[in-house]
C-alpha positions in Angstrom: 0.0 0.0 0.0 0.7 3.5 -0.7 1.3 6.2 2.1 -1.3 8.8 1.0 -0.5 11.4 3.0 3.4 11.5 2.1 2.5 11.5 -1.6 0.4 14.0 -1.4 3.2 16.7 0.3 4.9 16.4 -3.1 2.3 18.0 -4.9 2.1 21.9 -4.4 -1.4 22.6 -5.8 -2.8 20.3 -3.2 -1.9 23.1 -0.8 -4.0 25.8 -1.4 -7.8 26.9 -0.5 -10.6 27.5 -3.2 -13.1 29.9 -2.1 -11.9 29.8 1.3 -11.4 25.9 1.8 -8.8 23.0 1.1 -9.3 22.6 -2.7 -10.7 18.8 -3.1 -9.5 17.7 -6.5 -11.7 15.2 -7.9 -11.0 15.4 -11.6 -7.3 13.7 -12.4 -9.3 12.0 -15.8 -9.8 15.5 -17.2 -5.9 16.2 -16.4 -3.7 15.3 -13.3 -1.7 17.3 -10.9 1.8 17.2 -11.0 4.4 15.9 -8.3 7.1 19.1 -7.8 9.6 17.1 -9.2 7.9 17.1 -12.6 8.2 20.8 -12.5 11.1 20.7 -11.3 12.3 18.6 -14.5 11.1 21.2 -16.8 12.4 23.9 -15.5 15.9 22.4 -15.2 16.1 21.9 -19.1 15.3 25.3 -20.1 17.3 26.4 -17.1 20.4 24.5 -17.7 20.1 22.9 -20.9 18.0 24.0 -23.8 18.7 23.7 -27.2 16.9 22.2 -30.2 17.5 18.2 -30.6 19.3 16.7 -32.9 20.4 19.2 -34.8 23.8 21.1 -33.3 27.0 19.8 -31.8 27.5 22.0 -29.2 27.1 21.3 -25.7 24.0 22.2 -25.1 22.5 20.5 -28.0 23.8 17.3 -26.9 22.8 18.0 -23.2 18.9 18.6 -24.6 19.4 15.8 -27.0 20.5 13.3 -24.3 17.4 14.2 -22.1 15.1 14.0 -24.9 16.6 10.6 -26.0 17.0 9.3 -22.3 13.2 9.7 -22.1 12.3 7.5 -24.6 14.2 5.0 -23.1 11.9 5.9 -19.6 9.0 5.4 -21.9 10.1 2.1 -23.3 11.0 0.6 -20.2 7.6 1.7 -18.2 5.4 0.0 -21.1 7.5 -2.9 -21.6 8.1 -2.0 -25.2 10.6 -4.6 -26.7 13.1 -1.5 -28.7 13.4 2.1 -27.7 12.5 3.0 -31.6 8.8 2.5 -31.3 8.5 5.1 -28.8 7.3 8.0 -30.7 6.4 11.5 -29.6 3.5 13.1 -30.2 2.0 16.2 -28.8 -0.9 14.0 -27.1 -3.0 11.3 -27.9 -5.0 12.9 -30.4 -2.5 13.4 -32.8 -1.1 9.8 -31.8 -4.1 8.5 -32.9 -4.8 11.1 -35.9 -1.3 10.1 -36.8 -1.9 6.1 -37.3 -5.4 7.4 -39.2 -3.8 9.3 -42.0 -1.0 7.6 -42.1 -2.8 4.2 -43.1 -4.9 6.9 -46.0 -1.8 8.0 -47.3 -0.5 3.9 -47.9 -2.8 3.8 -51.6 0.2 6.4 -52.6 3.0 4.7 -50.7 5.5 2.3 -52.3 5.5 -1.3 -50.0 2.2 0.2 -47.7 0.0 -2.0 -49.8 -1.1 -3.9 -46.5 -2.5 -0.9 -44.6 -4.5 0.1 -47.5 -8.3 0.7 -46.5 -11.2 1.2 -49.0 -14.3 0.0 -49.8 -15.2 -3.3 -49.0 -13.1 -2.8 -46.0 -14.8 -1.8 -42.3 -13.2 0.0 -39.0 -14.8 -0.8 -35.5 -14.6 1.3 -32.8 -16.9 1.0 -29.4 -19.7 2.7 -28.3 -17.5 4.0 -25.2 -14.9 5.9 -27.1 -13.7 9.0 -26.7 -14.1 11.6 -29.5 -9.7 11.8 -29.7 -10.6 7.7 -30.9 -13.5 8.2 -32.7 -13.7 10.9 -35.3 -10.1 10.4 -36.1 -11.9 6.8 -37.8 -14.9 8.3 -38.9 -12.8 10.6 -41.2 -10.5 7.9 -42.4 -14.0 6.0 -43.3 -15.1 8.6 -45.3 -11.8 9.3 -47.0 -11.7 5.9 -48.1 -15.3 4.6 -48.4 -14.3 2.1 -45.5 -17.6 1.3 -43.7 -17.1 2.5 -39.9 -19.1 0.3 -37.1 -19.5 0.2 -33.7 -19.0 -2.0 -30.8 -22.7 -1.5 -28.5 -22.5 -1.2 -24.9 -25.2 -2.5 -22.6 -27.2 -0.8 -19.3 -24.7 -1.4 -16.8 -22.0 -0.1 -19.2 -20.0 -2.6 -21.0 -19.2 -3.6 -23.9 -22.0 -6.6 -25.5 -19.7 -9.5 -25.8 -21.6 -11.0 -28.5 -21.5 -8.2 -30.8 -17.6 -7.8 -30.6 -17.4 -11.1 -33.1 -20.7 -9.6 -34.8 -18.7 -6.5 -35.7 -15.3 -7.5 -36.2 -15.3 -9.6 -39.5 -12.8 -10.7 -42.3 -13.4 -7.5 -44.2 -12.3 -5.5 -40.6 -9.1 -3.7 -41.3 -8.7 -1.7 -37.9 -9.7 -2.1 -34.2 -9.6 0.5 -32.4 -10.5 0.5 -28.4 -10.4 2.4 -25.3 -8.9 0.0 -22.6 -10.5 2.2 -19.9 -13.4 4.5 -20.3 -13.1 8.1 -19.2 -17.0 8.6 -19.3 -17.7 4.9 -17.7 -14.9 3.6 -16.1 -15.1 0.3 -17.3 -12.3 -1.3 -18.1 -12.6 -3.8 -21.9 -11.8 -7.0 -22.3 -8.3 -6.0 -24.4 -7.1 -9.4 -24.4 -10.5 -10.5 -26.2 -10.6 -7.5 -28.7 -6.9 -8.0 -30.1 -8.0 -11.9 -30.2 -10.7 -11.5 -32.2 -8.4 -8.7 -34.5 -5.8 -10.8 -34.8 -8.6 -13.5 -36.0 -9.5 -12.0 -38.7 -6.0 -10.2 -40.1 -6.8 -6.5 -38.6 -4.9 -4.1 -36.7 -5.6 -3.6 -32.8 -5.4 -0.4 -31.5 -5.2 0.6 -27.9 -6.5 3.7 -26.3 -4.2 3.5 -23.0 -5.4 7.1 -22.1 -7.0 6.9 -18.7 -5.5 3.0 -18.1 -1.8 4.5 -18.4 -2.0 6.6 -15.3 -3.6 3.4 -13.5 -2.7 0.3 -14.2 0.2 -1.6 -15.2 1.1 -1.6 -19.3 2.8 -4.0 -20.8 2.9 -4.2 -24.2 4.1 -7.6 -25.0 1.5 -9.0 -22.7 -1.6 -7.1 -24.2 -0.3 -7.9 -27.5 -1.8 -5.2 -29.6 -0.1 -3.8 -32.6 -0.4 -0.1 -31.4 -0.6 1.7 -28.1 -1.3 5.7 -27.2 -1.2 7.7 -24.1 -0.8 11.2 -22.8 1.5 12.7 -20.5 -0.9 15.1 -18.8 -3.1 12.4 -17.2 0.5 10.8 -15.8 0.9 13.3 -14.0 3.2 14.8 -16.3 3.6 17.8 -18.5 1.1 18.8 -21.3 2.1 18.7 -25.0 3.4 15.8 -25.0 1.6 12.0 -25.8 3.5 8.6 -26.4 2.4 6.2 -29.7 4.0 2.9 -29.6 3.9 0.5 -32.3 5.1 -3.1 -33.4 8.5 -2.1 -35.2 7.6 -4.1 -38.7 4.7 -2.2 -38.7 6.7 1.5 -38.4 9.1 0.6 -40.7 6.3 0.2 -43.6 4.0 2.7 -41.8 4.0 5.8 -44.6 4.4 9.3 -42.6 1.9 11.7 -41.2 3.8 15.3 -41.2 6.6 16.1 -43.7 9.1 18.4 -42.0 12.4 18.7 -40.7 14.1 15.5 -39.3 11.6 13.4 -40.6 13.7 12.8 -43.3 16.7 10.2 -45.1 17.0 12.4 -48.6 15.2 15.5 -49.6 15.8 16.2 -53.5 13.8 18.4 -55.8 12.5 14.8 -57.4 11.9 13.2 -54.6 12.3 12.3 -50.7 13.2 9.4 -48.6 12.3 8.9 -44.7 13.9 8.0 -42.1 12.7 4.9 -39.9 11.0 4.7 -37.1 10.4 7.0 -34.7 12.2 9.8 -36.1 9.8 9.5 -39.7 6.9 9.7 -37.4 8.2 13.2 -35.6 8.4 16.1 -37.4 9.8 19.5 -36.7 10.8 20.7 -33.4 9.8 18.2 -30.8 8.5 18.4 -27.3 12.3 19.0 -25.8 11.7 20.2 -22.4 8.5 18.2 -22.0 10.2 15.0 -22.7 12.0 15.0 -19.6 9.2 16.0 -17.7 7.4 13.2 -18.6 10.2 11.0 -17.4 10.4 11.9 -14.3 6.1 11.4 -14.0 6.8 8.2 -15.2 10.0 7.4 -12.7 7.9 8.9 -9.9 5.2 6.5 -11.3 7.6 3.9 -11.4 9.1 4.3 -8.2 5.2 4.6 -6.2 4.5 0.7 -8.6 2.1 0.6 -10.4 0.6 -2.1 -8.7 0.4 -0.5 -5.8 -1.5 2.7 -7.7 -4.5 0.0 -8.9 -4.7 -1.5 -5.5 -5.1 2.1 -3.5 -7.3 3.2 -6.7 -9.0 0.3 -6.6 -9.8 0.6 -2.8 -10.6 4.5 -3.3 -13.5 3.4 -5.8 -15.0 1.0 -4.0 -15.6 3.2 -1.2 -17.1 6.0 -3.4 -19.2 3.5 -4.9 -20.6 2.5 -1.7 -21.1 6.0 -0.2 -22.7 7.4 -3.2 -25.0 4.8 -3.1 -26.4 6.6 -0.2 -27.0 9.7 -1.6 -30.8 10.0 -2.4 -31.6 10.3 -6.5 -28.4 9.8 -7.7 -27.5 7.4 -10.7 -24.3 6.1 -11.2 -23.4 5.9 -15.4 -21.6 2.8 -15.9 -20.7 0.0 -13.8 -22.1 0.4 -10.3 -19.4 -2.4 -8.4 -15.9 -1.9 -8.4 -15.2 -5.2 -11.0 -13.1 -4.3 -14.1 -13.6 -0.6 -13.4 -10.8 2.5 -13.2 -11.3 5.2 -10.9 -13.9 7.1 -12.5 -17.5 7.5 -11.6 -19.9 9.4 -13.6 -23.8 9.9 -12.2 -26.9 12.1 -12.7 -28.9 13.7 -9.8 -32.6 13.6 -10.2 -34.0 16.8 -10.5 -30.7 18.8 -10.8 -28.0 19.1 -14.2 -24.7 17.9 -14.1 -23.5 21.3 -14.4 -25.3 22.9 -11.4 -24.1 20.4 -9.5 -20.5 20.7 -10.6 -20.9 24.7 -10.1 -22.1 24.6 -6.3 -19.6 21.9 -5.5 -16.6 24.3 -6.8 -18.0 26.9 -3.8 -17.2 24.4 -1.6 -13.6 24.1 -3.0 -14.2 20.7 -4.7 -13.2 20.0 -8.0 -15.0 17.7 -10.6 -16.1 17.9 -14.2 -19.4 18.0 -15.5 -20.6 17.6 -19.6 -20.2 14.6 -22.1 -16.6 14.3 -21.3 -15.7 13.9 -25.1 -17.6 11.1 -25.4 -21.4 12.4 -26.6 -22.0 8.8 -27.2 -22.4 7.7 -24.2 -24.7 10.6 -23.3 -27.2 9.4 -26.0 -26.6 5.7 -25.3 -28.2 6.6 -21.7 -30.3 9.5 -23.2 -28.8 12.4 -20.5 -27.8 15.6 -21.6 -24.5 15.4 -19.0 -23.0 13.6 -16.3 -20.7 14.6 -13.4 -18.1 12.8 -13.1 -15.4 12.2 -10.0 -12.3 10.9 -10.8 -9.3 9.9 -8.3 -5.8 9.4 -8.3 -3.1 8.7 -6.5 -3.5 11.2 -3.9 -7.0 11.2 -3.6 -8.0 10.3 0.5 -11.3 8.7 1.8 -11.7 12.1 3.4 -12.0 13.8 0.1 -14.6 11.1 -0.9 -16.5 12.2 2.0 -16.4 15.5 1.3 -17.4 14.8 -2.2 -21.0 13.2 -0.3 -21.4 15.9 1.7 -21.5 18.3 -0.7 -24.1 16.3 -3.0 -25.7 16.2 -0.5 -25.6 20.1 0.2 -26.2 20.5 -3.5 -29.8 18.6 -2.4 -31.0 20.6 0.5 -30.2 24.1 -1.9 -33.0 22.4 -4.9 -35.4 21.5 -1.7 
């Protein structure tokens, strides 16, 4: 087990009043705080060390390079990925995932792409669940390439249907892409079953590793998908940044997303050749400082376990699902017990909206989010306009849970 209160003295914000009270932050899915020596990592490289990477001799070109370099390398190692080259920056997760979607509609012009060619004839599933970063970004590639896009259905309690996953995936599936934990839901999938039933039938499985990154242990070997995104902001690391891994054979044919400096073997007037993997895949002046950052997230990560984040999580939820099961009116949106779930509860109030509720519990110096949480979806699945949604982290207390119940159940006696 974790020792709450010690981690929590690492991170400053946690400090300070909101309207006159200890601030409650209930909302690490939307983005997480960050530990002081995150900030600290920063700071030190444009402090000490900045330069642009890869592209000057001096000393502080190699010092920046280095760092940059030494943090993929910290990324490799904390997904289990087998070679540091397919660790790729991107700025976040949406353009990780934007960048495997137009890179697979640019392979019809690509010489030895032939195999990551999608048209018609050809479908892409996603699930009900997903978040708009893992849904439009399929949508378009559908309607570039008259692909037929499909849907994995969810059922009441919020999961995935289990029958419908071998219903939708098919022989003419060419990409499956998956959220392994819902941000709107919690639920975590069944990834082991999904990249099965992909590898079944000849299709690439994508993974979504967005809100399971900062919670559970990854290992890429194990979960056996071809690709796998996350962000650095919900790690409790720096914004700007996001991580794409992908299977090595696959990079190497992959065609590129963004032309641009760096990205580059040969530039003539007739013609240009790439470089491989992950330098094709990152173009123009990288995240330099945030690189770092994101390292030392991922050692403090590291050094907490990740096993021992899931089980205090894990604990955290089930007690939140309990006590808000005692707060009068109030619906939980997804699954209601703490099996294969994250540390995120959405919930509606009867009689009051999501974002009244989220209002009047920010007077009372506690933080959550309220609307569809980028995943409209789900909203319409349940046909609600909203949900609030609490979600925890590593330095979330049982206390602040309680708080979190007491103020619903302030945010009651105020709509009589």
């Amino acid at each position: 087990m974790i020792d709450v209160e010690v981690i929590r003295k690492d991170f400053p914000i946690l400090t300070r009043e909101v309207h006159g009270v200890p601030l409650v932050y209930l909302d690490s899915a939307n983005s997480a705080q960050k530990p002081q020596v995150v900030i600290d990592a920063e700071a030190e490289l444009y402090a000490q060390h900045y330069s642009n990477v890869a592209r000057a001799v001096h000393t502080l070109g190699s010092e920046a390079t280095h760092a940059y370099e030494n943090a993929r390398d910290t990324v490799a190692r904390f997904i289990n990925a087998p070679r540091r080259d397919e660790v790729i920056f991107t700025k976040n997760i949406s353009e990780a995932l934007n960048l495997l979607a137009y890179s697979l509609s640019n392979a019809a012009t690509f010489p030895g792409a032939e195999k990551f060619v999608v048209g018609p004839g050809d479908n892409i599933v996603v699930t009900e669940m997903e978040h708009h970063s893992n849904l439009v970004p399929w949508q378009l590639l559908a309607q570039r390439t008259g692909a037929e896009f499909r849907f994995i259905p969810i059922d009441d309690e919020g999961r995935l249907v289990d029958a419908a996953i071998d219903e939708r995936i098919d022989e003419n599936t060419k990409v499956v892409s998956f959220v392994y934990q819902s941000n709107a839901l919690g639920t975590i999938n069944p990834v082991a079953r999904l990249v099965a039933r992909a590898r079944q039938v000849g299709a690439l499985s994508i993974i979504d590793a967005a809100q399971a990154a900062p919670h559970l242990p990854l290992d890429v070997q194990a979960l056996g998908a071809d690709f796998l995104a996350f962000t650095g902001h919900k790690v409790y690391g720096p914004t700007g940044i996001g991580v794409l891994w992908g299977r090595y054979e696959l990079l190497a044919e992959l065609p590129p997303f963004l032309g641009g400096g760096e990205m580059i073997e040969t530039v003539s007037m007739q013609g240009t050749t790439y470089a491989a993997p992950p330098h094709r895949f990152e173009a123009g002046t990288p995240p330099i400082a945030q690189a770092p950052a994101l390292a030392a997230a991922i050692d403090y990560l590291s050094a907490i376990g990740m096993e021992n984040v899931r089980e205090h999580e894990a604990t955290i939820t089930a007690y939140a699902l309990d006590r808000l099961a005692t707060v009068p009116g109030l619906r939980i949106i997804g699954p209601n017990t703490p099996l294969d779930r994250g540390a995120t509860i959405s919930f509606t109030m009867q009689g009051i909206h999501p974002h009244d509720i989220a209002q009047l519990l920010d007077e009372q110096g506690i933080a959550v989010r309220a609307g569809h949480h980028c995943a409209r979806p789900v909203c319409v699945r349940y046909g609600i306009p909203a949900t609030t949604r609490a979600s925890f982290g590593i330095y979330t207390t049982p206390a602040e849970v309680d708080a979190l119940i007491a103020g619903l159940l302030k945010v009651q006696e105020m709509f009589g």
